[in-house]
Structures are given as structure tokens and as C-alpha cells.
N, C-alpha and C positions, 0 to 999 in steps of 0.2 A: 871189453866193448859190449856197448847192449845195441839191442834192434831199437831198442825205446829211445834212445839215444841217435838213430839216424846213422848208426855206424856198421850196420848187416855188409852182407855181404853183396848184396846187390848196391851198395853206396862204396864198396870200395874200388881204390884200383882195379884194373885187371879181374874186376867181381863179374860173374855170370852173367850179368847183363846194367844194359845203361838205365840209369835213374827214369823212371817214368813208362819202362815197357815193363808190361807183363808175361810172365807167363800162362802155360795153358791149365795150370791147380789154380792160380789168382781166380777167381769169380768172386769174392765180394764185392756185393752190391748189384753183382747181375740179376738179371729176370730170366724165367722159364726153366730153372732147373727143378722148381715144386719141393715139396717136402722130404724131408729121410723119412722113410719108412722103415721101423723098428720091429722086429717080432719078439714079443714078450721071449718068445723060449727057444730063439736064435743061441747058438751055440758060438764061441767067442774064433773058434778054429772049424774051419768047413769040411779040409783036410790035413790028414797027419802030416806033410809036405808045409801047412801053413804055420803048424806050432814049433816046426824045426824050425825053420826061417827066422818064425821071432825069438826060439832059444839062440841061435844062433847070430842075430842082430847083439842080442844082451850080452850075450859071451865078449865080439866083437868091442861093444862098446864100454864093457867093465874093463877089459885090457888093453885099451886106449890106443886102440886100431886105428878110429878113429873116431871124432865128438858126434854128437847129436845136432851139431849145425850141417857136417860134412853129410851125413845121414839123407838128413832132408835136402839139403842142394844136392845131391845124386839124382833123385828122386825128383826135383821137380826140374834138373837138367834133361827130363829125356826127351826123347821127339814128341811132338804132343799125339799124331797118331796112337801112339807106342803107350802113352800116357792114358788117354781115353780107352786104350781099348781092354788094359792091363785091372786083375782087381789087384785089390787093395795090399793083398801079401805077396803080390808077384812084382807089383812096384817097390815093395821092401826087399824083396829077389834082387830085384835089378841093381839098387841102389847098393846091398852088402857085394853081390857079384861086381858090379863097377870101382868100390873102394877096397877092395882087396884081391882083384887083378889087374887092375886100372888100365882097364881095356873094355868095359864094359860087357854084359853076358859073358859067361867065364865059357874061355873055349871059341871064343869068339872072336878071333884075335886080325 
């Protein structure tokens, strides 16, 4: 099944949500979010907590834990507060801690 094909996971049965709503990562095409702002010599990990995460995302997904769709539906399943307020590695926290205790934050039961 491809997304380009209208066959995602938001178009199927029982999928995260109904054809036509968004969630709270959806902004294409909105206004007022302004530019990314890029630092030439921004470092790719902020901390050592952020490169485990993505070692451990790759681990995850080499040994077919789970795919790269499941990945990203964790991630844009979460409360949108929860969403907004989260950066960018602690959303990828969430999403590995959700598909491999499938209880979402591990410990969080």
C-alpha cells in the first residue's frame, strides 16, 4: 500500500482517524508558523539522552519491532498539548516508549 495511492493509514478502516480531520503535526498550508530557523553549527544531538533515542529508534526498526509508518503514527497519535510541547527527540521517546510497551510512556501504565 502506498500513501500516494490514498491507502495510508488515516484512509483505512479502524485508521487513527476519519478522512478529512487533521491532526495537530498537519500544518501544511497554514499561516503564522514563520520560518525554521537553522544554525549553521547546530549540533545534530543537544543531548546524549537524544542520540540514544535515535540509536535506539534504528535498533527498533532494523529488527522489525516495528515499521516506519507505525513510527510516525505513534507520534502524531499523541495529545496535541503533549505534541506541542515535546521537542523533536522526546516525540521520538514517546513514539519508541508507546510501540514497545504499548501503553504509551514506559512505566506509565
Amino acid at each position: 500500500m502506498s500513501l500516494i495511492e490514498g491507502e495510508g493509514v488515516r484512509d483505512r478502516p479502524g485508521g487513527a482517524y476519519a478522512p478529512g480531520m487533521s491532526r495537530v503535526n498537519d500544518v501544511g498550508g497554514q499561516s503564522g508558523f514563520g520560518p525554521i530557523l537553522v544554525a549553521e553549527d547546530e549540533p545534530p544531538f543537544h543531548a546524549d539522552w537524544e542520540a540514544r533515542v535515535y540509536a535506539l529508534n534504528v535498533a527498533m526498526l532494523r529488527q522489525g519491532v516495528y515499521d516506519l509508518d507505525q513510527f510516525r503514527d505513534a507520534i502524531e497519535r499523541m495529545p496535541p498539548a503533549e505534541y506541542l510541547a515535546a521537542s523533536y527527540y522526546e516525540r521520538w521517546l514517546h513514539a519508541v516508549e508507546t510501540l514497545t510497551t504499548g501503553h504509551g510512556p514506559a512505566g506509565h501504565e
